[in-house]
C-alpha positions in Angstrom: 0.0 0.0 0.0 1.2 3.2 -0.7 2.6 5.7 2.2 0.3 8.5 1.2 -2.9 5.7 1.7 -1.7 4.5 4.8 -1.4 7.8 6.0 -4.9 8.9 5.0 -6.2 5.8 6.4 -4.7 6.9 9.7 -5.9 10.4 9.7 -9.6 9.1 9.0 -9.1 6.0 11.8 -7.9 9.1 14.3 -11.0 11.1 12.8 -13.5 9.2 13.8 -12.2 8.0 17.2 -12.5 11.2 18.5 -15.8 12.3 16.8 -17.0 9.4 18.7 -15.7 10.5 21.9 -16.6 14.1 21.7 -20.5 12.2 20.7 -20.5 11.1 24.3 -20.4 14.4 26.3 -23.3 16.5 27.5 -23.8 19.4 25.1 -26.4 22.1 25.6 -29.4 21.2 23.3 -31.6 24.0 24.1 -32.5 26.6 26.5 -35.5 28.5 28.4 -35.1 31.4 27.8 -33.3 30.8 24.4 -29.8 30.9 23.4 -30.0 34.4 22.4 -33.4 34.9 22.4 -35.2 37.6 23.7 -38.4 37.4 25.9 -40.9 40.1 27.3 -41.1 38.8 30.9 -38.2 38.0 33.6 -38.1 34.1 33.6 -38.8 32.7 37.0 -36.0 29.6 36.6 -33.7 28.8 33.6 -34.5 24.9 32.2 -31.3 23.5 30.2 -31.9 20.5 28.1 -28.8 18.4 27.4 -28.0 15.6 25.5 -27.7 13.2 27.7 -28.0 12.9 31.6 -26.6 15.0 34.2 -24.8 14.3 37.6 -26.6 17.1 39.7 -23.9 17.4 42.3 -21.0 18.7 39.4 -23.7 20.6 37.4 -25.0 24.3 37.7 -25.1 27.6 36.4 -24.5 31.4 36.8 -25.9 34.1 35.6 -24.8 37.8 35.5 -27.0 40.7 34.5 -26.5 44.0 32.7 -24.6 45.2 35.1 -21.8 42.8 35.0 -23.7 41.7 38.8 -24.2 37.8 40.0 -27.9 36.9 39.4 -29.1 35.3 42.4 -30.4 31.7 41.9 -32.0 29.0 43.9 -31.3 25.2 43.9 -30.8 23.4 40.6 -33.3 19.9 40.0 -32.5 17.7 37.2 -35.9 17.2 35.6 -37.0 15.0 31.8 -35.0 11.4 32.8 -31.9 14.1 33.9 -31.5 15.3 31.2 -32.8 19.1 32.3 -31.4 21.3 34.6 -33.8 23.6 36.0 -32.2 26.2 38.3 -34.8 29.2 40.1 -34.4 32.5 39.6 -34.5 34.4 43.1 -33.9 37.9 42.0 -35.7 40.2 40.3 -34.6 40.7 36.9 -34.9 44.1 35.3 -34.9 44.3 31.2 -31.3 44.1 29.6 -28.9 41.3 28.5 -28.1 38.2 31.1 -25.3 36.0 30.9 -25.6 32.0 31.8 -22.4 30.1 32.0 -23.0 26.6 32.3 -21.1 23.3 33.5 -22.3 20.0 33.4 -20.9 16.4 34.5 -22.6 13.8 32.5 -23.7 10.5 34.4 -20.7 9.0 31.8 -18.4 10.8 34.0 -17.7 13.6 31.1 -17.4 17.4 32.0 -18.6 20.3 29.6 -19.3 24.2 30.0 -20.2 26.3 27.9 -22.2 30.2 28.0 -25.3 32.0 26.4 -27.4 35.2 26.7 -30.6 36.1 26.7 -32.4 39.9 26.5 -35.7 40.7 28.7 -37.3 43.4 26.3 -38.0 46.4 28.2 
């Protein structure tokens, strides 16, 4: 076989090894409120749907407003077969831009992060 074969052979073996492995984290599916979507009333808790199930105890959120300030938040519950975080929102939110960083542990022992915005229309 020639060198340039087996060397695209490897490159496509390596390819697909880790496209497998990157498959098996939890990544962010969707949002409430949206990933940059805008809504007309402050949310009362934030739901975040991943793609597979969540260890509750190395999984959360934070969210900072428009004022660069730390949202207060309540205790996150892992609702939908774990799948969906669902954290309360204890403050008041005012209309402007908010922040949510995320990190998850997947029940698989994988860790992810990973942030967002949302606007509350004045």
């Amino acid at each position: 076989m020639p060198p340039i074969k087996k060397l695209l052979l490897a490159a496509a073996a390596i390819s697909i090894a880790f496209a497998g492995e990157a498959l098996a984290h939890a990544h962010l599916k969707s949002a409430v409120p949206a990933v940059d979507g805008a809504v007309k009333t402050a949310p009362s808790e934030l739901d975040l749907t991943f793609s597979e199930g969540l260890n509750l105890k190395f999984s959360g959120i934070k969210v900072t407003g428009p004022d660069k300030a730390a949202v207060k938040t309540g205790e996150g519950m892992l609702m939908n077969d774990g799948t969906t975080l669902m954290v309360p929102v204890t403050d008041k939110l005012a209309p402007g831009k908010y922040t949510v960083e995320w990190h998850a542990l997947s029940t698989d022992g994988h860790k992810t992060n990973g942030t967002y915005g949302f606007t509350i229309a004045p």
